[in-house]
LUMGUTI-67416 format. One line per field, with one value per atom (N, C-alpha, C): residue number from 1; atom name; y negated, x negated, z. Coordinates in steps of 0.1 Angstrom, whole numbers, plus 2048, in hexadecimal, padded with zeros to 3 digits. Layout:
% residues N
n <- [NUM  ...]
atom <- [CA  ...]
y <- [Y  ...]
x <- [X  ...]
z <- [Z  ...]
END
This chain:
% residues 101
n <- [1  1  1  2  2  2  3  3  3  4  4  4  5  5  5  6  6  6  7  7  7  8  8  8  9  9  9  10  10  10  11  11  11  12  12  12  13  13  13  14  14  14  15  15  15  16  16  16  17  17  17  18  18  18  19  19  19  20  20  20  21  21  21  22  22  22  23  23  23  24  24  24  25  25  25  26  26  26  27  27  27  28  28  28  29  29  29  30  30  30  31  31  31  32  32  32  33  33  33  34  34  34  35  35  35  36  36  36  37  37  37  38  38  38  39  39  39  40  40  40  41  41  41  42  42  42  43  43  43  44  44  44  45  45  45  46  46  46  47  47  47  48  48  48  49  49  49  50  50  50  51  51  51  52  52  52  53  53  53  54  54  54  55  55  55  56  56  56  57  57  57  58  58  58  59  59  59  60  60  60  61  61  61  62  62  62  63  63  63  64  64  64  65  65  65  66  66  66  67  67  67  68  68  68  69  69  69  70  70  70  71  71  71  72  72  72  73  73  73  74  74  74  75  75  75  76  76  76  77  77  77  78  78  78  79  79  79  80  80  80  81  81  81  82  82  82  83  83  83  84  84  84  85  85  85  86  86  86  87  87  87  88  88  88  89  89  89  90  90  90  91  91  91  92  92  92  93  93  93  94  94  94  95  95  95  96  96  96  97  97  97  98  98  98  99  99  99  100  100  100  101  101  101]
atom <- [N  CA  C  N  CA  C  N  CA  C  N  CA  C  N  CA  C  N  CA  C  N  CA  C  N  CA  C  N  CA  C  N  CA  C  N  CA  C  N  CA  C  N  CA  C  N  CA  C  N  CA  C  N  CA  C  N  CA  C  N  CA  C  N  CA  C  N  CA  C  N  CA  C  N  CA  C  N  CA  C  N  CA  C  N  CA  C  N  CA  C  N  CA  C  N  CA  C  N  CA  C  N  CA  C  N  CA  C  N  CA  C  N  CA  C  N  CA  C  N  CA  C  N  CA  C  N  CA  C  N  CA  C  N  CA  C  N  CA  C  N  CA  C  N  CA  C  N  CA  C  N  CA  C  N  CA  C  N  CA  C  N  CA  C  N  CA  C  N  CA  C  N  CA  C  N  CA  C  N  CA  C  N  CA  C  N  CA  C  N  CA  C  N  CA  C  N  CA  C  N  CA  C  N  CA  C  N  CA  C  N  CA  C  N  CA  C  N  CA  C  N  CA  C  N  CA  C  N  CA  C  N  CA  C  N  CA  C  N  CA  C  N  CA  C  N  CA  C  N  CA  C  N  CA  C  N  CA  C  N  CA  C  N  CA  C  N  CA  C  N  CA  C  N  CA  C  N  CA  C  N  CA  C  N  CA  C  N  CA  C  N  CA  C  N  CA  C  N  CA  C  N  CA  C  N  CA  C  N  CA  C  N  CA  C  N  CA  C  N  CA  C  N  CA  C  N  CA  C  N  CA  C  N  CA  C  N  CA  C  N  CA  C  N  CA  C  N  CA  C  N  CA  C]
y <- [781  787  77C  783  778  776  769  767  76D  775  77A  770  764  758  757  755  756  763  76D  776  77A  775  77A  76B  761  75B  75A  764  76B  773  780  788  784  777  775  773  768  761  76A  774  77E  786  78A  795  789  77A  774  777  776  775  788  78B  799  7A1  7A0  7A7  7B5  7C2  7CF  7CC  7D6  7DB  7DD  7E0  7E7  7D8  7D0  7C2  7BE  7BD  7B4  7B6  7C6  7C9  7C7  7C7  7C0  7B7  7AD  7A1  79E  7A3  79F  7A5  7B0  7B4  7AF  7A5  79F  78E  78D  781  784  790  795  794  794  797  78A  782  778  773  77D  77E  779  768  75D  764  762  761  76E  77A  788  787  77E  77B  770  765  75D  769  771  77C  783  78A  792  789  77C  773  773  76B  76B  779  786  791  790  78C  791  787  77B  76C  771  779  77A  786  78A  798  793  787  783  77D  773  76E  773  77E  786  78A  78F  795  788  77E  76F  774  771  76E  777  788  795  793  789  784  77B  773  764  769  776  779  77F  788  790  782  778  76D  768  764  75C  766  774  77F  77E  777  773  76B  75E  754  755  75C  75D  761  76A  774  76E  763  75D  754  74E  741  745  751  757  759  75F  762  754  74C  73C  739  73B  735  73E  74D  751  74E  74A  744  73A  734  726  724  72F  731  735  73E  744  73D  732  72A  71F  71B  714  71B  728  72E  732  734  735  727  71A  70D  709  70D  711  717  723  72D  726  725  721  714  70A  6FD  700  70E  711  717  71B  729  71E  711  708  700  6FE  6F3  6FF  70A  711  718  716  719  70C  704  6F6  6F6  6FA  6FB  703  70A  714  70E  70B  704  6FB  6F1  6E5  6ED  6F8  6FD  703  707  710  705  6F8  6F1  6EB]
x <- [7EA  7E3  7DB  7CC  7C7  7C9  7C5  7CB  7BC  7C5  7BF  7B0  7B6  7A8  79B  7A1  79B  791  798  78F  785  78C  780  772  773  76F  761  769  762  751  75B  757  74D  74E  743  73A  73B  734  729  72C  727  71F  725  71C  712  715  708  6FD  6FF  6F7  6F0  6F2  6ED  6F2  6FD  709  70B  70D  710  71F  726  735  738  735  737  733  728  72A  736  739  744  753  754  764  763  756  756  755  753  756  762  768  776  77F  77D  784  78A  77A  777  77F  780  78A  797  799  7AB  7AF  7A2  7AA  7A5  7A5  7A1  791  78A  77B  76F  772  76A  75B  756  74E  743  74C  744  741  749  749  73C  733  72A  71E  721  719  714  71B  71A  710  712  70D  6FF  701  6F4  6EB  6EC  6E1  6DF  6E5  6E8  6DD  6E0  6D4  6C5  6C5  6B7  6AF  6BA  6B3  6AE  6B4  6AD  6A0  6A2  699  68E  68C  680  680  683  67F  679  67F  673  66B  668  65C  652  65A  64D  648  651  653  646  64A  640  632  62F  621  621  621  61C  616  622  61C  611  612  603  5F7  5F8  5EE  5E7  5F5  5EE  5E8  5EC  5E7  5D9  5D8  5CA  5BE  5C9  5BA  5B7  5BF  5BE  5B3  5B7  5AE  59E  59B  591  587  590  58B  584  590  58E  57F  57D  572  568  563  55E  556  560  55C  556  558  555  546  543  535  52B  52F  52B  525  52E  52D  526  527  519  512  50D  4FF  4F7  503  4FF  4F7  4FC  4F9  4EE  4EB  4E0  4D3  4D6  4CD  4C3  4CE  4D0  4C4  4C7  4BF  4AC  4AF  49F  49E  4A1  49D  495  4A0  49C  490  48F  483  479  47D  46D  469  46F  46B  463  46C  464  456  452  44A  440  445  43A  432  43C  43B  42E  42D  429  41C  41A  40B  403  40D  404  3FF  400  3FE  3F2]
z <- [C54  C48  C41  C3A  C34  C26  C22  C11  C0F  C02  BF8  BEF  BEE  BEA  BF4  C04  C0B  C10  C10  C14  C03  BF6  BED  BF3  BF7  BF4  BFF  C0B  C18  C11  C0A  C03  BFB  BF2  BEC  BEE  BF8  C03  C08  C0F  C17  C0D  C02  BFA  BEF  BED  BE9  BEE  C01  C0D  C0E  C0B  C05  C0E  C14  C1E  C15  C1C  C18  C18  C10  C11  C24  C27  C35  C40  C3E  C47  C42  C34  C31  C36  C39  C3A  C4F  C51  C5E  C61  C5E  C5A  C5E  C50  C51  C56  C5E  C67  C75  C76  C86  C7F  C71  C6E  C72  C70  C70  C7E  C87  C96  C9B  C92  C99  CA6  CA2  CAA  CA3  CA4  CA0  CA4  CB5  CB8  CB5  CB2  CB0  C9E  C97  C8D  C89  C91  C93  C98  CA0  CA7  C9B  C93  C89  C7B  C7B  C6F  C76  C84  C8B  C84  C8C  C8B  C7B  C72  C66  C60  C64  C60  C66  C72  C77  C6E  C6E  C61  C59  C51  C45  C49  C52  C58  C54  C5D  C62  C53  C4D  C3A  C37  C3A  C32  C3A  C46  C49  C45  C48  C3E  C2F  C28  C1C  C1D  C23  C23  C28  C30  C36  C2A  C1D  C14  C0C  C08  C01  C09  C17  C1A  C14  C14  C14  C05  BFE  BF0  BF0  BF7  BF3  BF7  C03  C09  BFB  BFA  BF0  BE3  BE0  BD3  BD9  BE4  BE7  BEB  BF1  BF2  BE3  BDA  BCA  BC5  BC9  BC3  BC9  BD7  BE3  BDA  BD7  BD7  BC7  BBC  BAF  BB0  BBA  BBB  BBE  BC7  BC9  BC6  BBA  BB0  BA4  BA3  B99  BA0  BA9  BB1  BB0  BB3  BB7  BA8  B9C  B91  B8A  B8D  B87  B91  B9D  BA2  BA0  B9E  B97  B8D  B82  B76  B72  B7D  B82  B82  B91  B93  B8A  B84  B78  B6D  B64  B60  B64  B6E  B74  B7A  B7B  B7A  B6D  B65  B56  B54  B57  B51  B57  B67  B69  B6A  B62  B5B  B51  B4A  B3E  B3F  B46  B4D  B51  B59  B59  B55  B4B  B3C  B36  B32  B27  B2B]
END
């Protein structure tokens, strides 16, 4: 039989790890009969699941980052092409200026 400390401490363990009611009482079921390795088997699929959620997690984040950094690229250019403009706009005013007189 398992102590009562130990198996809450299973329990917790497992539902931190965002384990359902139903992994947990299997879990500890495959504790009670002593079935270590189906018990590593079960953590395994259970770890890849999460896995794969980061990584669909971590491609929405790159998807941000992308489009922020594109906004950023695109301001950037803007504000060159405007201090640009801005320049010829200036020095052909001036040279207007300069031929009227």
């Amino acid at each position: 039989m398992l102590k009562e400390e130990y198996i809450f401490k299973i329990r917790r363990n497992l539902s931190d790890a965002g384990c359902d009611a139903c992994f947990i009482e299997q879990f500890l079921l495959l504790e009670q009969c002593h079935k270590r390795k189906q018990q590593y088997q079960l953590l395994s699929e259970y770890r890849t699941g999460l896995l794969e959620q980061l990584h669909q997690q971590q491609y929405k984040i790159d998807c941000l980052d992308y489009m922020v950094y594109t906004m950023h690229k695109e301001d950037k250019k803007e504000t060159e092409d405007f201090k640009n403009g801005a320049n010829i706009t200036s020095h052909r005013t001036m040279g207007q200026n300069i031929s009227k007189k």
